[in-house]
Each structure stands twice: as structure tokens, then as C-alpha cells.
N, C-alpha and C positions, 0 to 999 in steps of 0.2 A: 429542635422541636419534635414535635410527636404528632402522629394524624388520631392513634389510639395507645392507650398503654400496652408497654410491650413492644411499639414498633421504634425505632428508632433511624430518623432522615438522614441521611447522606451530608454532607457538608460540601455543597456545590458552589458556595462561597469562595473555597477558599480551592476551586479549580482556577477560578476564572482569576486567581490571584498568582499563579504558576506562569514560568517564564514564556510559555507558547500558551495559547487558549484563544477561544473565538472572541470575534471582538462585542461583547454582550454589556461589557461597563461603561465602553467607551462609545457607544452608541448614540445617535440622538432621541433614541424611541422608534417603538414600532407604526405605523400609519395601517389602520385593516385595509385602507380600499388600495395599497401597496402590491407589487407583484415582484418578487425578488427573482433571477434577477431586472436589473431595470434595461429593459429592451431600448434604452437610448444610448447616449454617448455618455452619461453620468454614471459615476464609479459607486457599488453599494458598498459602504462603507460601515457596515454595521449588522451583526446576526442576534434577533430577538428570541427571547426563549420561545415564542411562539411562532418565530418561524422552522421551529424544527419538533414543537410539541404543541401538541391541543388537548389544553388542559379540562376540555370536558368530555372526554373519550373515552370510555370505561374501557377498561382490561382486561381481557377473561384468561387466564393461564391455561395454556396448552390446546388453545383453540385460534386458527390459522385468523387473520384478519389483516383487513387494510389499514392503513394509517390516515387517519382525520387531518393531514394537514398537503398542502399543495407541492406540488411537485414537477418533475418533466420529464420524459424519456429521452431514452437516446440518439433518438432522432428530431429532440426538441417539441415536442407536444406537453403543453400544458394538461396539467391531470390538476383534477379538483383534490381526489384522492390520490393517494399513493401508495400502489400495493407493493413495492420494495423500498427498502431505506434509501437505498443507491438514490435514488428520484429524488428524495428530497435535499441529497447532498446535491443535484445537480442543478438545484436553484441557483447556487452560487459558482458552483467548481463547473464551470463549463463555456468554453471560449466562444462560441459562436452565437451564444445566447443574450452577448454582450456585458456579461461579469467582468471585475477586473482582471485584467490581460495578466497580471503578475501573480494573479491564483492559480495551483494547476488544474488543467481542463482534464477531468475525468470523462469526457465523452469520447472524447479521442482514445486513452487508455484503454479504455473499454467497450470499445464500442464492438459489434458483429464481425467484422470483418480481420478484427485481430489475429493471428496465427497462433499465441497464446496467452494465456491471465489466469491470474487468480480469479478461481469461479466466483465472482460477484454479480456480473449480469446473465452468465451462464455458468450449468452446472459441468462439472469434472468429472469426465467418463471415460473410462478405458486408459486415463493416465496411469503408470507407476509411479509409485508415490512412496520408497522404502525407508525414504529419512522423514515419515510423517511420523512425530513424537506421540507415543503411547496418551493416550488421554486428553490430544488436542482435540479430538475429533475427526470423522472422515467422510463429515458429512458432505455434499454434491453441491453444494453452494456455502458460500462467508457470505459476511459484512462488511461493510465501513468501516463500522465501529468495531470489530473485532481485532483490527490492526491500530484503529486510529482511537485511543482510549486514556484513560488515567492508567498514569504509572505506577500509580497505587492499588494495587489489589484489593484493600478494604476500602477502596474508595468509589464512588458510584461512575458507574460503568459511561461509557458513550465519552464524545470526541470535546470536551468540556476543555481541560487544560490538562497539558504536562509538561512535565521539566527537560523532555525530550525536543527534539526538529521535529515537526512534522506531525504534532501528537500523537507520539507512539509509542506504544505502550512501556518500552525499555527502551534499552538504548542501542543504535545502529551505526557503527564507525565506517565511514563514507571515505577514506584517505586512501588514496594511490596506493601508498605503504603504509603498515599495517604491523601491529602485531597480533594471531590470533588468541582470543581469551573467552569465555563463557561472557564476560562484560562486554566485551569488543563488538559481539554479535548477539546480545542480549536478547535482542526483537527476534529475530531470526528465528536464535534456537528457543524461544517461546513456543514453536510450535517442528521445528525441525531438527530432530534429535541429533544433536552435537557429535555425539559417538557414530554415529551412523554418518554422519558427513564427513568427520575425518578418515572413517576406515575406509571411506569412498563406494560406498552402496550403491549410490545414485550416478558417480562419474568418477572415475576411475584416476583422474590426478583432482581432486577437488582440495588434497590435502595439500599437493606441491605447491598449487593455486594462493592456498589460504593458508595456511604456515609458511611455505616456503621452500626454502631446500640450503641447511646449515652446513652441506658440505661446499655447495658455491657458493656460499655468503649471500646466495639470495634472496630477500624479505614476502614476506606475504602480501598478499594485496586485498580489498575489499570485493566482497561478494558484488558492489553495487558496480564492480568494475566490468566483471561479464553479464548482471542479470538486472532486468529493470522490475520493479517494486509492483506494481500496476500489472502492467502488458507489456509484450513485444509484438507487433504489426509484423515483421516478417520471418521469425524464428520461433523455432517452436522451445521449450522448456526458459521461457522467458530470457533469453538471450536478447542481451542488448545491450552496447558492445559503449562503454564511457570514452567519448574520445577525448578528454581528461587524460586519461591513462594509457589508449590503446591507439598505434596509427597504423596507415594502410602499410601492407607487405611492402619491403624495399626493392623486392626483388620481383612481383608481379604484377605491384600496386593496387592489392584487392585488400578490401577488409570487408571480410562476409565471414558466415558460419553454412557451413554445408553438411545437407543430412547425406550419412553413410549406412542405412540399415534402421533396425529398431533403434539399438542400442550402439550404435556408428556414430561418428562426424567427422568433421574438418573444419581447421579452423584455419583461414589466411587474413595476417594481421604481425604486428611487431608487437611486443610490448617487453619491458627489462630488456633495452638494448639486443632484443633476441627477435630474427623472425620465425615464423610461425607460414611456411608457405607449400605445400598447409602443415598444420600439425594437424595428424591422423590419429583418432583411437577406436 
């Protein structure tokens, strides 16, 4: 369709037809005098276009404003308005507010008291940042939608559907072992330049980590093994340790990360039959 000659709409159709996407078709309808989510023991089983857009809200480019549609903070306060997108993810993504328990709770993720996150409810100051990819941006805060998007570049932007877990923008291999590959880590190096991870800019075995190491025959393992997506609560460079993949020391019985400096740590933990008590860099 067209709004004017010359413009040409997005095909938001054929998101919501993509193997992950909100659940917007399978819906029963929206209810206006509704409060998403539903502060009872009832499960919302349904996201309206209009609960994440208001469609009579004009748009001015390049001029700061709030969003016409309802939302919550992070401390659970109903907002009429919403002056970050985050808020209005948290209509739904948020455990204590009584959304379904099998959603993840982004409150928790992100909430103030975290040790570190991607700046989404706070901004990123005085971090190092050497594998941030030329032309992603460096800007002091993201979105939601920056990670969580169509895996289609020509395709219209925001958390609609993708052929990804997690609607994300590429694709992110989650497996204990691993091989590492530009596709393997798709999402990732979307914005963290590949080359600057492997030569180890940022951490100094990141490569032995995620390739491997072909002289002992041993495999690479997923980024999502040492780092969580969201936040980590008690580690700072998002450390947050899958125990999937990684158990306590055999030999001290800690599994923590310990800062050593700026540019320091320690790690006590096993993982590939190896402990770690600690390993130092």
C-alpha cells in the first residue's frame, strides 16, 4: 500500500508470519479499558498493534519526545505515557507485574542495581568499548528494538517477527560447543567487530575462548557461556557464567569472577574438564 506516491509501507504482514513474532494474529483483540499486563493470576496471552503503538501520534523527526502509549517503570509504576521504549516492553516482559512467568522479566535484567548491562535503562560512561564495530554507533544508551528486530534489513524495523530465537536481529549460537563463524555469531558481530574480538582487544584469551585451541583438540564454546545478553547483577563486563557449560572449581568449590585491576580478573570455575582456580589474566 501507499500513504502518498513515492512512499512505499513495509510488509508487516509477513513479520508476524516468521517463525518467532509477537503473538498479534493469534490474538483475541484488544479491549481499550484493558491494562497489559493483567495484574491478576490470568496469563496475557496476546500483543495488539496498539499496545505497543498509537496510531494517532504524530511524529516529528529529529525532535526528542514521549511515546503516546502506556507503559511501567522499573519499579513497576504505571505511566500513562512512556518516555522510553523499554516501558513499554515492560507491559509484558516483567515478572512481578504478573505477566506470564515463561516471558523474560526485563525488570530484573535491568533494573538500577545491576553491576552491568547494556545501556538500555542507563547510559554507558567511562566503559572501554575497543570491539565496538565502526558504524554501529556509540551512542550512551540502545533499545529494545535495536537487538530485538527483523532479520531483514529492508524490512521494517522493531521486534515484529524473525526467523531468529529471541527476535533477533541475526543469528546467535547458544551451544556449549561451538564452532566460531561470522554466521555462528551473527547478532553479536552486528555490532562487535569480529576482528577486534578474535585478535583479543577487549580480553585477552577471548579467542582461545571462542575458537578454541587446535593444538589440544579443544572446541570453542558460545559467548552466551561466560556473558549474559541483558545484564549481570554481580559482575561487571556482563559476566554471567551458564551453568549449562560451566561448574564450581573442583578444587575450591567457587564459581565466581573476581576483579584484578582495570584491565585484571580471575576466574574460579571448571569448564572442558579444566579447572580454572582461578585462572588469572
Amino acid at each position: 500500500g501507499r500513504l502518498t506516491a513515492g512512499i512505499e509501507l513495509a510488509d508487516i504482514e509477513r513479520e508476524f508470519q516468521k517463525t518467532f513474532h509477537h503473538p498479534v494474529k493469534e490474538g483475541s483483540g484488544h479491549s481499550p479499558g484493558e491494562r497489559l499486563p493483567s495484574l491478576k493470576t490470568a496469563t496475557v496471552g496476546h500483543a495488539e498493534c496498539v499496545d505497543c503503538h498509537n496510531p494517532h501520534q504524530r511524529i516529528e523527526a529529529g525532535r526528542p519526545q514521549t511515546y503516546a502509549v502506556t507503559g511501567y517503570s522499573l519499579s513497576g509504576q504505571y505511566l500513562e505515557s512512556s518516555i522510553y521504549e523499554y516501558q513499554i516492553c515492560l507491559k509484558c516482559h516483567s515478572e512481578y507485574l504478573g505477566a506470564d512467568r515463561s516471558v523474560k522479566s526485563l525488570s530484573a535484567d535491568f533494573d538500577q542495581s545491576v553491576r552491568s548491562q547494556h545501556p538500555v535503562t542507563r547510559g554507558a560512561r567511562g566503559v572501554r568499548l575497543p570491539s565496538l564495530a565502526a558504524g554501529s554507533g556509540r551512542s550512551l544508551t540502545m533499545t529494545c528494538s535495536d537487538c530485538h528486530t527483523s532479520d531483514d534489513r529492508e524490512g521494517p524495523r522493531g521486534p515484529h517477527g524473525s526467523d531468529h530465537r529471541f527476535l533477533l536481529s541475526g543469528n546467535y549460537t547458544r551451544d556449549i560447543v561451538t564452532d566460531e563463524s561470522p554466521y555462528t555469531y551473527e547478532f553479536c558481530y552486528s555490532c562487535h567487530d569480529r576482528s577486534s574480538i578474535l585478535s583479543n582487544e577487549s580480553f585477552p584469551l577471548h579467542r582461545e575462548h571462542i575458537v578454541g585451541d587446535p593444538i589440544s583438540g579443544r572446541s570453542g564454546t558460545s559467548c552466551h557461556t561466560c556473558h549474559a545478553s541483558h545484564g549481570s547483577r554481580d559482575n561487571p563486563h556482563l559476566l554471567d557464567f551458564n551453568p549449562k557449560g560451566v561448574e564450581r572449581d573442583s578444587r575450591t568449590g567457587l564459581l565466581r569472577y573476581e576483579e584484578r585491576g582495570e584491565h585484571g580478573g580471575a576466574c574460579y570455575l571448571r569448564c572442558h574438564d579444566h579447572d580454572h582456580g582461578p585462572a588469572e589474566y
